[in-house]
C-alpha positions in Angstrom: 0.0 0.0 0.0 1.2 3.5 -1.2 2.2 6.1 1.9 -0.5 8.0 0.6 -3.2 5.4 0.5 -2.1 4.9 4.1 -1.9 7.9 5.3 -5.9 8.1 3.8 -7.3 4.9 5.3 -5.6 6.4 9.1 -7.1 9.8 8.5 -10.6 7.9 7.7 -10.0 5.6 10.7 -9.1 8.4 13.4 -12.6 10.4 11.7 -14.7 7.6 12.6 -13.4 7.5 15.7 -13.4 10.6 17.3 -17.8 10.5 16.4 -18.0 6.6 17.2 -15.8 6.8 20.6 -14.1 3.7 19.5 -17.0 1.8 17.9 -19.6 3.2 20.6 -22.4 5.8 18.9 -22.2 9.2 20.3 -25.6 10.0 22.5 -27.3 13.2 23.7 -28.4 12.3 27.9 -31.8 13.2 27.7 -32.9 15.2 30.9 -33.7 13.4 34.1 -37.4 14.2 34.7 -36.4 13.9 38.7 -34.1 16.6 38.3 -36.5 18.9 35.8 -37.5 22.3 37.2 -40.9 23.1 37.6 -41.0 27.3 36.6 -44.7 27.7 37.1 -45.5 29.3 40.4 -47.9 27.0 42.6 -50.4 28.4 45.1 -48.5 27.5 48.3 -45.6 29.5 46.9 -48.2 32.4 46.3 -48.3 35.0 48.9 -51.4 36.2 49.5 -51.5 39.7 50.6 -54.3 40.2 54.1 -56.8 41.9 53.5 -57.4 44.4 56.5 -60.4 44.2 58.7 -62.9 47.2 58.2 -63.4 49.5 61.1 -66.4 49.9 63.2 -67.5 53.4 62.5 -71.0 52.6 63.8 -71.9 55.7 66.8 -73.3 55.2 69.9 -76.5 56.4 70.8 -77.0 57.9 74.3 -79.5 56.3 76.1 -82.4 59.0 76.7 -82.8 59.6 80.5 -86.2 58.9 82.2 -88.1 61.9 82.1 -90.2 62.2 86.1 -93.6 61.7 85.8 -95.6 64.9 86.7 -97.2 65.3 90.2 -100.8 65.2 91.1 -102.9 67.2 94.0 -99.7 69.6 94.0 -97.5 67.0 95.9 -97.0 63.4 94.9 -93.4 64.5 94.0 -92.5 65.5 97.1 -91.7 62.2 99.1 -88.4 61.6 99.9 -86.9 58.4 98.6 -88.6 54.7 99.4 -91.7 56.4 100.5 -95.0 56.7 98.7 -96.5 60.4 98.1 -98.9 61.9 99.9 -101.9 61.6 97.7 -101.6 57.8 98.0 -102.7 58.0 101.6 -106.1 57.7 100.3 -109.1 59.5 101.5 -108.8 63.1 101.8 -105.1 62.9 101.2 -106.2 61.6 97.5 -106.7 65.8 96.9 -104.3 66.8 99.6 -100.9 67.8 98.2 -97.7 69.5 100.0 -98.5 72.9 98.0 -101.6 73.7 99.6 -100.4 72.7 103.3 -97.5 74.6 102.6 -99.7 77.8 101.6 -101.2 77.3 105.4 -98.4 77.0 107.4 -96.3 79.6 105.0 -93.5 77.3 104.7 -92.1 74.7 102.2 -93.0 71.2 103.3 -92.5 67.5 101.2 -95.7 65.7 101.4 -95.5 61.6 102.0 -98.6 59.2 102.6 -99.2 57.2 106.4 -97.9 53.7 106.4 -100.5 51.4 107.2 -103.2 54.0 107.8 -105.6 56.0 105.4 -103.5 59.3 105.9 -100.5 61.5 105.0 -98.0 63.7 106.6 -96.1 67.1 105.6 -92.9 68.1 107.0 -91.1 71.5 106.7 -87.7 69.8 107.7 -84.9 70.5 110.3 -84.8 69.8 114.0 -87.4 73.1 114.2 -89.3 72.8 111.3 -93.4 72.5 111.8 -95.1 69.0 110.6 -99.1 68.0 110.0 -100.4 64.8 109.9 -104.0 64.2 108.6 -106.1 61.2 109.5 -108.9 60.0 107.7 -111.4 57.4 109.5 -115.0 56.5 109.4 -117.1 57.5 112.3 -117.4 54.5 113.2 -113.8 53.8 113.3 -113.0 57.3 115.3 -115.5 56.3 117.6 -117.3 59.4 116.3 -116.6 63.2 117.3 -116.3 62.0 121.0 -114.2 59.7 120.5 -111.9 61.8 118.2 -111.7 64.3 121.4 -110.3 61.5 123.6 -107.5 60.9 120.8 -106.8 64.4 120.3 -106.4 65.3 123.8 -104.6 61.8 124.5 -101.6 63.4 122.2 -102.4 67.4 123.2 -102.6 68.5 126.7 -105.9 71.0 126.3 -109.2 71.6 126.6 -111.3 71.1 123.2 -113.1 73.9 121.8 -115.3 73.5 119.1 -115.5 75.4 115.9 -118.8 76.2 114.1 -118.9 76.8 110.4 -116.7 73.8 109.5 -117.8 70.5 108.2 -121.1 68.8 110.5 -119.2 69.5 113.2 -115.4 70.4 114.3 -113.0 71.2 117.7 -109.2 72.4 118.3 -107.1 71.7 121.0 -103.8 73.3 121.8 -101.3 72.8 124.3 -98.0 70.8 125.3 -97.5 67.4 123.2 -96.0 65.1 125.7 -94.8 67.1 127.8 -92.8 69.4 125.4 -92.2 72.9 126.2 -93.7 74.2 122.8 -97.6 74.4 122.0 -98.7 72.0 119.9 -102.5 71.3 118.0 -105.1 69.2 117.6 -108.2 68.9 115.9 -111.3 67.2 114.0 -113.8 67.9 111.4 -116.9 65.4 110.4 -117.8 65.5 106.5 -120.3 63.0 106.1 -119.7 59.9 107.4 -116.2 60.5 107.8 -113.9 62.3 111.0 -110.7 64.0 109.8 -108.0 63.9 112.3 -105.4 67.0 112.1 -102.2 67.2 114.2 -99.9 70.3 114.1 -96.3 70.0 115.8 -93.9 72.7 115.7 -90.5 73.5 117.3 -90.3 77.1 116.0 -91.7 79.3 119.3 -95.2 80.1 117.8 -97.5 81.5 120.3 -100.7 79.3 121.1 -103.2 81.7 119.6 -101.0 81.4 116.1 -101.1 77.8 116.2 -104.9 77.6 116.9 -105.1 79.8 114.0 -103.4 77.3 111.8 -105.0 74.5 112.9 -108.3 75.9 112.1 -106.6 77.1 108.6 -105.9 73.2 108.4 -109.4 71.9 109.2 -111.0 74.4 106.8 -108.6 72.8 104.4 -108.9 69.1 104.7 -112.8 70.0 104.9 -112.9 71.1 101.5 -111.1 68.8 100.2 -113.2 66.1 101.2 -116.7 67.6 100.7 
């Protein structure tokens, strides 16, 4: 074989088998599908941005304060706290309110009704302030106008005078209340078939003849009121 013919078949020989890898075919690795990359986002990988929570913007409405029911007879709004008013004292106290005593006696005075008894008090206030209490009873129950003496003068050390031109029949008694040193009054008027009991104390130094006067004031009162 010519050098050249040689020299051809080696340069053919070393071709084949730099492609071949000495017989072997030349391959491409094909990727591993363990080892692939996955580009697309997923949802865990997906931050979601919080939304915030709305605010309350809702205003509160004041709660409306009670209004005070208005007073009857001029002075169911005058007890003090825990008791019942005057006018529920029944009877004559039913049209017997603190404003009207008060115009007698010519003083403020806070009208509450007698626990336990058909009757009401008014009472100025303060260790010398003057107080009434009104009694309402059948004559029956007073043991009529006699009777109603005996309890008067039982309370009022006096002699009772009676006083024409009020109800069917009426009296006042003034004097020391248990032994007290100021005078103190007493008294009763029949309307109908009922006896009104009135009982004045004060603590203020009125003279006798002015308390008489309002005790009569007082009867002349509770008379019309119950006629």
């Amino acid at each position: 074989m010519s050098p050249m013919r040689t020299i051809a078949v080696i340069a053919v020989a070393l071709a084949l088998g730099g492609t071949a890898g000495c017989g072997g075919s030349t391959r491409v690795p094909e990727p591993d599908a363990a080892t692939t990359l996955d580009t697309t986002p997923t949802a865990a990988a997906t931050t979601a941005t919080p939304t915030p929570a709305p605010t309350s913007t809702a205003t509160r409405t004041p709660k409306p304060r009670a209004t005070p029911k208005p007073s009857s007879g001029g002075g169911d709004g005058d007890a003090d706290e825990g008791s019942a008013p005057s006018t529920a004292g029944g009877g004559v106290c039913s049209h017997l309110g603190a404003e009207q005593v008060g115009a007698v006696l010519g003083v403020a005075v806070r009208g509450a009704a007698v626990p336990g008894e058909t009757g009401c008090t008014f009472e100025q206030g303060g260790k010398r302030g003057t107080s009434v209490t009104v009694l309402d009873k059948s004559t029956a129950q007073a043991g009529g106008m006699d009777g109603a003496r005996t309890e008067a003068t039982s309370a009022v050390e006096g002699e009772p005078q009676d006083v024409p031109g009020i109800g069917a029949a009426a009296f006042v008694v003034t004097g020391s209340m248990f032994g007290g040193p100021d005078v103190q009054g007493a008294g009763a008027v029949q309307v109908g078939t009922r006896i009104i009991s009135v009982y004045l104390e004060q603590h203020s130094g009125l003279a006798g003849t002015k308390v008489r006067t309002l005790e009569v004031e007082l009867l002349k009162l509770v008379a019309r009121s119950a006629a």
